[in-house]
N, C-alpha and C positions, 0 to 999 in steps of 0.2 A: 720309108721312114725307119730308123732306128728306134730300139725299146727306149730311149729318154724321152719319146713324146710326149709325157703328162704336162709340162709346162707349156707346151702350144694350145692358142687360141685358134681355133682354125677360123677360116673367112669362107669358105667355097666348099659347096659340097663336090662330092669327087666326079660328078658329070662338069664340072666347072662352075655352074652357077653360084652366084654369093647368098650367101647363107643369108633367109629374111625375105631374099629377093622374090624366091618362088612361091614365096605366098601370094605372090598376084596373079601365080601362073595356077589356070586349072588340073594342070596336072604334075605333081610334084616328083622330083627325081627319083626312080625308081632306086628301093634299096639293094645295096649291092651287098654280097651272100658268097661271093667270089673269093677262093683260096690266096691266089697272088692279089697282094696288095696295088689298086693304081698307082702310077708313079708320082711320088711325091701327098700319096693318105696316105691314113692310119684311121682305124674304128674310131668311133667319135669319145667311145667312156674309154680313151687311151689318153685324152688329152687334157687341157685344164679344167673342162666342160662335163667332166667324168660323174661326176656329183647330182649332171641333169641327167642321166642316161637313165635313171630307174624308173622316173618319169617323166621320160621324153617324149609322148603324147602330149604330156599337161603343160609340157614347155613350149613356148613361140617357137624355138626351132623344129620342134617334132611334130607341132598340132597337124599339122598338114596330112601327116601320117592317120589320123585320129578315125579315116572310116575303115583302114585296113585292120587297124585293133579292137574295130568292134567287130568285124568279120573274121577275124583272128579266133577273137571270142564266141561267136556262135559257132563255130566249127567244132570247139571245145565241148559244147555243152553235151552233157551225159544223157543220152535218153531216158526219157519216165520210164518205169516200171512199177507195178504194183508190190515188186518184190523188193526192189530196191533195202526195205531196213534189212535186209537176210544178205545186202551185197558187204562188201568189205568199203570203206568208206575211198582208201586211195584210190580205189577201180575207176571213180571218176576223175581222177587226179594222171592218168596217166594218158600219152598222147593214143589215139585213135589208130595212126600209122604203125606205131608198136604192134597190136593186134591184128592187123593187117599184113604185118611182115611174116608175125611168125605163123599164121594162116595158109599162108601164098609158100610158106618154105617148107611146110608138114608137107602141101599137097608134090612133093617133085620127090623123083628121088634120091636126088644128093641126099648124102649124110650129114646131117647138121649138130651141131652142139650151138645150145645156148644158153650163155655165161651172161648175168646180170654182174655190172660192177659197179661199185662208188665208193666214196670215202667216208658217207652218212651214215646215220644209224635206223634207215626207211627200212633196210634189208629184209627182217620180219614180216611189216606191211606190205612189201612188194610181191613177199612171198604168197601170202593172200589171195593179193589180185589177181596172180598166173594161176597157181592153183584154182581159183573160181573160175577163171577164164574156159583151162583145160577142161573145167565140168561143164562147161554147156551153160554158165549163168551168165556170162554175158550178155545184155540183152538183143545185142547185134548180133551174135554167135550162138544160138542157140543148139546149134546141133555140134559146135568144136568140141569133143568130147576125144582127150588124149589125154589117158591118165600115167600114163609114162614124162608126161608135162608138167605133173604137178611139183611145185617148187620147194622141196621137202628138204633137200640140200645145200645148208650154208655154211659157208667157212670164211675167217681171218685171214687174209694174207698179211706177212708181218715181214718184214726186209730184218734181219741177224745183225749180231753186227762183226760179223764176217762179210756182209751187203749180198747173204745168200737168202732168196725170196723162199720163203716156207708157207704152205696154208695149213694152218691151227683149227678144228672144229671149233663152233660157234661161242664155247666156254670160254675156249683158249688153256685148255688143259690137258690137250693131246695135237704132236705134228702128225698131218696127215698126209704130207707131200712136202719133200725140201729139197732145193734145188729146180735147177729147169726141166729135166728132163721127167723126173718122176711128176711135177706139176701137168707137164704135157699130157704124159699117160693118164692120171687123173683127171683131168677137165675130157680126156678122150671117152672116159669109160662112165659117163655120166650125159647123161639126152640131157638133161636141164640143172644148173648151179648156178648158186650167187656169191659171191665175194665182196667183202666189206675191207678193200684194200685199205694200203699204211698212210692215212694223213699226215699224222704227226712226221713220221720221217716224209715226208715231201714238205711239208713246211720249213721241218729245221733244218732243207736243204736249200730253200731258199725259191723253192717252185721249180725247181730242174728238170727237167724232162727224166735224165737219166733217176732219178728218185722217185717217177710217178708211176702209175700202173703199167704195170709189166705184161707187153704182147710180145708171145714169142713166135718166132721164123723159124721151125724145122728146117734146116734146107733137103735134107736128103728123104723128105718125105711130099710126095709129087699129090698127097692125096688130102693133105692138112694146109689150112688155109687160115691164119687167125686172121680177125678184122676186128677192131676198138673204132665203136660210134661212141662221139661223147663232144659236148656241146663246148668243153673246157679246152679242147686241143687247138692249140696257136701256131700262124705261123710265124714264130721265136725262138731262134735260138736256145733261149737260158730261159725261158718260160712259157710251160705245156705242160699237161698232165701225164701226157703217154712217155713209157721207158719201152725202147724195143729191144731186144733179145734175139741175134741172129747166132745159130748154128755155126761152129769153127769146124766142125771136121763130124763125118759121118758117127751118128752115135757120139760124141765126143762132147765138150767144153761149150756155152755161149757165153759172145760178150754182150754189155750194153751198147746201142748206138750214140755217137758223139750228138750233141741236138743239132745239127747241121743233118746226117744225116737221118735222125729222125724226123723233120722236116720232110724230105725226099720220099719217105714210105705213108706222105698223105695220098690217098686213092688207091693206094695196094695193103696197107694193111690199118693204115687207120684213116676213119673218114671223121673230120668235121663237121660238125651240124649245126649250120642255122637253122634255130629250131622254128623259125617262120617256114623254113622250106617243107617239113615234114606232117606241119599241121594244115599247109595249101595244098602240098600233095601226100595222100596216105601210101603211095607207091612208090615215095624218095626211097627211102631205106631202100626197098627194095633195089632199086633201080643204081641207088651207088655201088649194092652191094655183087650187083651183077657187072658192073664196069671194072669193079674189081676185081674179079675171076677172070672177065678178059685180060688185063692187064697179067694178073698171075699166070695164065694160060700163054701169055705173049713172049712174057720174061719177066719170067722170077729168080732172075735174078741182079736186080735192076740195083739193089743196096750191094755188091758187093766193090 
């Protein structure tokens, strides 16, 4: 389907069945989570019916769904603690899989950076959560104690209007990285940072990919790997959140990728997330994030 689907009614869910119909049936079409679109869908909040998707449980098309969301929901739930008023409140607010990833990635020894990004203004609270984390208050974690983890570092990415990407500290009254390269270096020389990327310019560009958070492809560096998880990234052309940045020449210049091929560097440098998937399994992350090393490992260089 092309991006004008909002005026489609759809009839059939994408196993075939007509939509209504499998309410008679005790097991309802499994949701599909899959990158390539089947032939002839489209996500359901794409089409006229956009309006039910926030509560598509509470709607006769979704009720069917209705025990997976409440096991959705206890999955979620934050363990008791007696300490709990001493936690940071978003701590419960944040998926399970998160802290499980970055657990599972302290203990190896690759060299990791991890880069928290959004366009929100959570940034602060987030910062919290990691930090608490990093100290052992976790109630599941009790012993992760990695103060080199604590999330002490946040900065503004702000696109110029030159369309050269600068990160600004948290004020916004000093550049502290401008351009791609120095950004790289930056985000390289930092175990843990957060970034409160440019909304407004991805808005007033109309949701372009090439306007949205910037992951960059070193090429001539065999030992840096970016990857962008994020729940927003589409497979669309002219609407996605991620901007790639591929390497032109050793040390040199990068460009933006066309959204065509930013499409193509889904499972090598950025992964979409149905975030059903990560809250069913706390080892998605992980597990895309390792399919993607292979693939980097195999050929990287698959965008050229």
């Amino acid at each position: 389907m092309e991006q004008d689907s909002d005026p489609i009614e759809p009839s059939q869910w994408w196993d075939g069945r007509a939509i209504g119909e499998e309410q008679d049936e005790k097991v309802p079409p499994a949701l599909y989570t899959g990158w390539n679109w089947p032939p002839g869908c489209c996500p359901y909040y794409r089409t006229a019916f956009k309006k039910r998707a926030k509560r598509f449980v509470h709607h006769k098309d979704g009720k069917q769904y209705r025990d997976l969301y409440n096991e959705l929901e206890r999955r979620l739930v934050f363990p008791c603690t007696t300490e709990r008023k001493d936690l940071p409140d978003i701590l419960s607010h944040l998926l399970p899989a998160l802290f499980e990833t970055i657990e599972t990635l302290q203990t190896r020894t690759q060299r990791v950076r991890f880069v928290f990004r959004t366009f929100g203004s959570d940034l602060p609270d987030i910062a919290k959560a990691i930090t608490a984390f990093s100290r052992g208050k976790h109630p599941n974690y009790p012993h992760f104690i990695h103060p080199e983890l604590e999330l002490n570092t946040l900065v503004r990415g702000r696109w110029n209007e030159d369309r050269v990407y600068q990160l600004w500290d948290y004020s916004e009254e000093r550049v502290l990285a401008s351009g791609d390269t120095e950004i790289v270096q930056f985000l390289d020389s930092h175990p843990i940072c957060g970034i409160q990327d440019d909304y407004e310019y991805w808005a007033a560009n109309e949701w372009e990919p090439s306007a949205g958070k910037p992951v960059w492809v070193p090429k001539w560096n065999d030992d840096v790997h970016h990857v962008l998880l994020d729940d927003n990234i589409h497979n669309l052309e002219h609407d996605s959140i991620a901007s790639v940045r591929l390497q032109q020449e050793e040390g040199g210049s990068y460009r933006t990728l066309s959204g065509k091929e930013i499409m193509d560097a889904q499972g090598l440098y950025l992964i979409r997330v149905p975030t059903v998937e990560p809250i069913l399994n706390t080892q998605w992350f992980v597990e895309k994030l390792d399919e993607a090393q292979v693939l980097f490992a195999l050929d990287r260089n698959l965008l050229d």
